[in-house]
C-alpha positions as CSV (number, residue, x, y, z in Angstrom):
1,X,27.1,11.7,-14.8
2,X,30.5,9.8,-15.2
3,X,28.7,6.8,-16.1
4,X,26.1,8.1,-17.8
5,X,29.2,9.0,-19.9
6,X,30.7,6.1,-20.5
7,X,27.2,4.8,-21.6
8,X,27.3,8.0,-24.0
9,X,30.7,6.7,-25.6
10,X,29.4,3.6,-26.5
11,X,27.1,5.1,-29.0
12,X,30.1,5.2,-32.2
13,X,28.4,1.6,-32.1
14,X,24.8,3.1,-31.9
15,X,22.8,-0.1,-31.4
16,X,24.3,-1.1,-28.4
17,X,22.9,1.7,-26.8
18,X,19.6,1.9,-28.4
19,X,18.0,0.8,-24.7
20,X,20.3,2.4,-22.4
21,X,18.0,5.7,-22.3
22,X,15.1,3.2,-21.4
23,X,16.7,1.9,-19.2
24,X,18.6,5.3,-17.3
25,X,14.7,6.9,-17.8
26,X,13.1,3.6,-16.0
27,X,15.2,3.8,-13.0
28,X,15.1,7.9,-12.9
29,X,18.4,7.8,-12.9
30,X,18.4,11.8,-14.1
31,X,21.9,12.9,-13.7
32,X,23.2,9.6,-15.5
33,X,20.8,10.4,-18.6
34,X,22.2,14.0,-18.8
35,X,25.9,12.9,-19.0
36,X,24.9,9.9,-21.3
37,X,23.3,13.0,-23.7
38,X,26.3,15.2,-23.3
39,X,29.0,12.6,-24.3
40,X,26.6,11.8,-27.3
41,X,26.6,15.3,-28.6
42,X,30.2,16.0,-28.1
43,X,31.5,13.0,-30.0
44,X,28.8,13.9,-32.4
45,X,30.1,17.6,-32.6
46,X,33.8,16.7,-32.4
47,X,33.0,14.4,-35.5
48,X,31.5,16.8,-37.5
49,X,34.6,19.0,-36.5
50,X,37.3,16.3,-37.4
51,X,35.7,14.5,-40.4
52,X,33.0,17.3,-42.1
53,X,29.6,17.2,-42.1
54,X,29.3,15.3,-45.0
55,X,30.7,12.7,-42.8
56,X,27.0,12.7,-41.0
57,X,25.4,13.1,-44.8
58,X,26.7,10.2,-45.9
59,X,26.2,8.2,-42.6
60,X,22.3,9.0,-43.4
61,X,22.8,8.1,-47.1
62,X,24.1,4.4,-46.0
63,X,21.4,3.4,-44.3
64,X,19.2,1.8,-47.1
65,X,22.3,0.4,-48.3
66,X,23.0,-1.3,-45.0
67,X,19.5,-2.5,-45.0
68,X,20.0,-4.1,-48.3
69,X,22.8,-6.0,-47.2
70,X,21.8,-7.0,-43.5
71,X,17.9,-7.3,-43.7
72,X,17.9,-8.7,-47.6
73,X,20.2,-11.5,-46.7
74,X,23.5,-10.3,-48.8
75,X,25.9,-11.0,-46.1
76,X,24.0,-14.6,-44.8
77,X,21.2,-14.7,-42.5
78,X,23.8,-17.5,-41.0
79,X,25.7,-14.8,-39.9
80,X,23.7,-13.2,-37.1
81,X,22.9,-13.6,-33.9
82,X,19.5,-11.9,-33.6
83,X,15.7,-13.6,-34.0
84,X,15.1,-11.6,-36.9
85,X,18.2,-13.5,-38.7
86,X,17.1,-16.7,-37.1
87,X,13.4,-16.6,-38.8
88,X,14.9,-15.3,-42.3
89,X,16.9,-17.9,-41.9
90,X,14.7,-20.9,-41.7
91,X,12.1,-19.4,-44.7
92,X,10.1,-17.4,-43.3
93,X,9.0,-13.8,-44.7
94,X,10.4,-10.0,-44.4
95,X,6.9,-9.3,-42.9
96,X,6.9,-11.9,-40.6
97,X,10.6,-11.8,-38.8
98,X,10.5,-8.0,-37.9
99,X,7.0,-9.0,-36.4
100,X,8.5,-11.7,-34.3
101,X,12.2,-9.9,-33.7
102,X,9.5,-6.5,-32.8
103,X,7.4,-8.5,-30.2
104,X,10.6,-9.8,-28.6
105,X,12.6,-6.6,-28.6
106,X,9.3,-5.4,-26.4
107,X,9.1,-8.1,-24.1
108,X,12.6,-7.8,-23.8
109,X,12.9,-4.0,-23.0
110,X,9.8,-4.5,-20.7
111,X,11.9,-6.6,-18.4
112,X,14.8,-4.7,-18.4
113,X,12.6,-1.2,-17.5
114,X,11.2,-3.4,-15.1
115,X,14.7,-4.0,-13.8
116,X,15.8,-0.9,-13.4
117,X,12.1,0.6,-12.4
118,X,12.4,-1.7,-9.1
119,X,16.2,-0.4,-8.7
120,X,17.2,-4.4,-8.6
121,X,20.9,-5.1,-7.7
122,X,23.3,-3.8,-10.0
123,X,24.3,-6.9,-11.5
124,X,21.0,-7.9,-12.4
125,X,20.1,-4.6,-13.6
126,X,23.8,-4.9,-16.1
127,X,22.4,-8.7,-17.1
128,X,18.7,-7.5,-18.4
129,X,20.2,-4.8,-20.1
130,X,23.0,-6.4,-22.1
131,X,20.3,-9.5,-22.2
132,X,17.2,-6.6,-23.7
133,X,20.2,-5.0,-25.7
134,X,21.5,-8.6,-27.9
135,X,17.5,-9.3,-28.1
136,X,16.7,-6.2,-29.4
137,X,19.3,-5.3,-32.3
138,X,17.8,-7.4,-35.7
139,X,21.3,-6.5,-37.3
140,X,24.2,-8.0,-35.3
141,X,27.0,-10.5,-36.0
142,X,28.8,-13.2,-34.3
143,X,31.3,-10.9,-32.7
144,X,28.9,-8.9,-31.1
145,X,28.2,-11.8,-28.3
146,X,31.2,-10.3,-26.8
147,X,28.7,-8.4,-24.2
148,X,28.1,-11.6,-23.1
149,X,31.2,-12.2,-21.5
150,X,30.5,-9.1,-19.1
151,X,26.7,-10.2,-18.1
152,X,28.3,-13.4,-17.1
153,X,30.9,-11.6,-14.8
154,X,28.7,-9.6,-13.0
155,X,26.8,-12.7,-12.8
156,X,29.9,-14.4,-11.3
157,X,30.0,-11.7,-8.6
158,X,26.6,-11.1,-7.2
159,X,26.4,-11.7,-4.1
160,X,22.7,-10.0,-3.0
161,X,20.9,-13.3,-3.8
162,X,21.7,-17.0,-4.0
163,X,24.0,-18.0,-5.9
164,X,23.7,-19.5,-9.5
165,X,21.5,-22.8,-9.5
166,X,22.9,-25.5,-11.6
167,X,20.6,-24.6,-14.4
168,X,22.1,-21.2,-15.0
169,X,25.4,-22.6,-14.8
170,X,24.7,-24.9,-17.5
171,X,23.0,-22.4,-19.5
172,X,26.3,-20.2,-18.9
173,X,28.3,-22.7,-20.0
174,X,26.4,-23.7,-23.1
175,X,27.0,-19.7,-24.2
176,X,30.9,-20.3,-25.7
177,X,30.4,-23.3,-27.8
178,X,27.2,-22.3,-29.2
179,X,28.8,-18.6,-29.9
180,X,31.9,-20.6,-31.0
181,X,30.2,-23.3,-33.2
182,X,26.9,-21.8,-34.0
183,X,27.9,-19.4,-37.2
184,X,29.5,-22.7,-38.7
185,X,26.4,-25.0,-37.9
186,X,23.5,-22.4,-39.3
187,X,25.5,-22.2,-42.5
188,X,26.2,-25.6,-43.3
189,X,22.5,-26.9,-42.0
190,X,20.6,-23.5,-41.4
191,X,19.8,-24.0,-38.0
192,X,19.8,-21.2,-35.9
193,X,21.6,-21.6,-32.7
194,X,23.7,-18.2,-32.5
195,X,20.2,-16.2,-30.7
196,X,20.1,-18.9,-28.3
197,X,22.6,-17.1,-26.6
198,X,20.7,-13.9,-25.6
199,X,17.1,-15.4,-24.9
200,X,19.3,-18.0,-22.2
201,X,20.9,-14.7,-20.8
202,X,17.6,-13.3,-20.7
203,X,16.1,-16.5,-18.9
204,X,18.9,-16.2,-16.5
205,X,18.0,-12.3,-15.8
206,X,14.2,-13.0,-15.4
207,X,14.9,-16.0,-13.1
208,X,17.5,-13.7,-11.0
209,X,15.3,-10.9,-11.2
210,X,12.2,-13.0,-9.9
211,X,14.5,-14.3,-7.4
212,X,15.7,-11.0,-5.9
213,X,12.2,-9.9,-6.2
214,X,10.7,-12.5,-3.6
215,X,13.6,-12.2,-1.2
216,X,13.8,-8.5,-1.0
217,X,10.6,-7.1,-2.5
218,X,12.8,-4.0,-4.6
219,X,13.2,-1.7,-2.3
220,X,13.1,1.8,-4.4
221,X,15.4,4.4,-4.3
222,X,15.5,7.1,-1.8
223,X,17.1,9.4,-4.3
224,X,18.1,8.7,-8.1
């Protein structure tokens, strides 16, 4: 329930969290889900205590505003990190990037259920999710890579199958100068190099996910 929690207190960021229920339901992980729901509602109640309701009224309000300046480009597709951004970015239609940036949020969130269905090892289960998680938001900026940096330490620190083949390393270590460079680079040329970064975490989950999955065939749970 602790954790659960701690999952709950991300949510005064909301979109980080928007697969952690997925991904607490997929691996039954009952007791988890009910403090991850209890720490939402309290900070949701102790806001409404501390700030008003009209706090939550005008939350509500903002959101066509926010959609205005994320989805229609006011702030620079250049700017974010997600596929959505990246397909705005190089021409193409309204229509056509939440198609692509919907298909790839599913795929995405398949995996990571899948993860945490088969009760894979911690780590790998933390990678798909913060992997599913930068996939999945269409509105995110440069800053928010900064999940990154934990996938790649639990990644540092799994010891339940090989360890990382030269190929993730190099995908690893591709991560901080396209972070670092990428915003510049997609507004002076528009190409879009910031979502590399998630869809090679991603790779790196699927391939240590397939990995684990051949060596140990994902044992399930006795007891969630």
């Amino acid at each position: 329930m602790l954790a659960g929690a701690m999952f709950g207190l991300l949510s005064y960021k909301p979109h980080f969290v928007v697969l952690v229920p997925i991904a607490l339901l997929a691996g039954r992980h009952w007791r988890a889900l009910a403090g991850f729901v209890a720490a939402v509602a309290v900070l949701v109640l102790f806001s409404a205590v501390a700030f008003g309701i009209d706090s939550w009224r005008t939350f509500l309000a903002s959101l066509p505003v926010a959609e205005a300046i994320y989805g229609g480009g006011q702030l620079g597709y250049w700017a974010q990190i997600s596929l959505f951004g990246a397909v705005r970015l190089l021409g193409g239609s309204y229509g056509l990037a939440v198609g692509i940036h919907g298909a790839a949020t599913v795929l995405a969130a398949g995996v990571m259920a899948y993860a945490w269905w088969r009760n894979a090892a911690p780590a790998v289960r933390a990678v798909t999710l913060i992997a599913a998680v930068l996939v999945a938001v269409p509105i995110n900026l440069t800053y928010d890579l900064l999940p990154t940096a934990v996938a790649v330490a639990f990644l540092s620190r799994d010891d339940t199958v090989p360890r990382l083949r030269l190929w993730e390393k190099w995908i690893i270590a591709a991560f901080w100068p396209v972070a670092f460079a990428g915003r510049g680079i997609a507004e002076r040329w528009g190409i879009p190099l910031l979502p590399l970064v998630a869809f090679g975490l991603m790779a790196i989950a699927v391939a240590r996910l397939r990995l684990e999955s051949s060596a140990t065939g994902f044992p399930r749970p006795a007891q969630a």
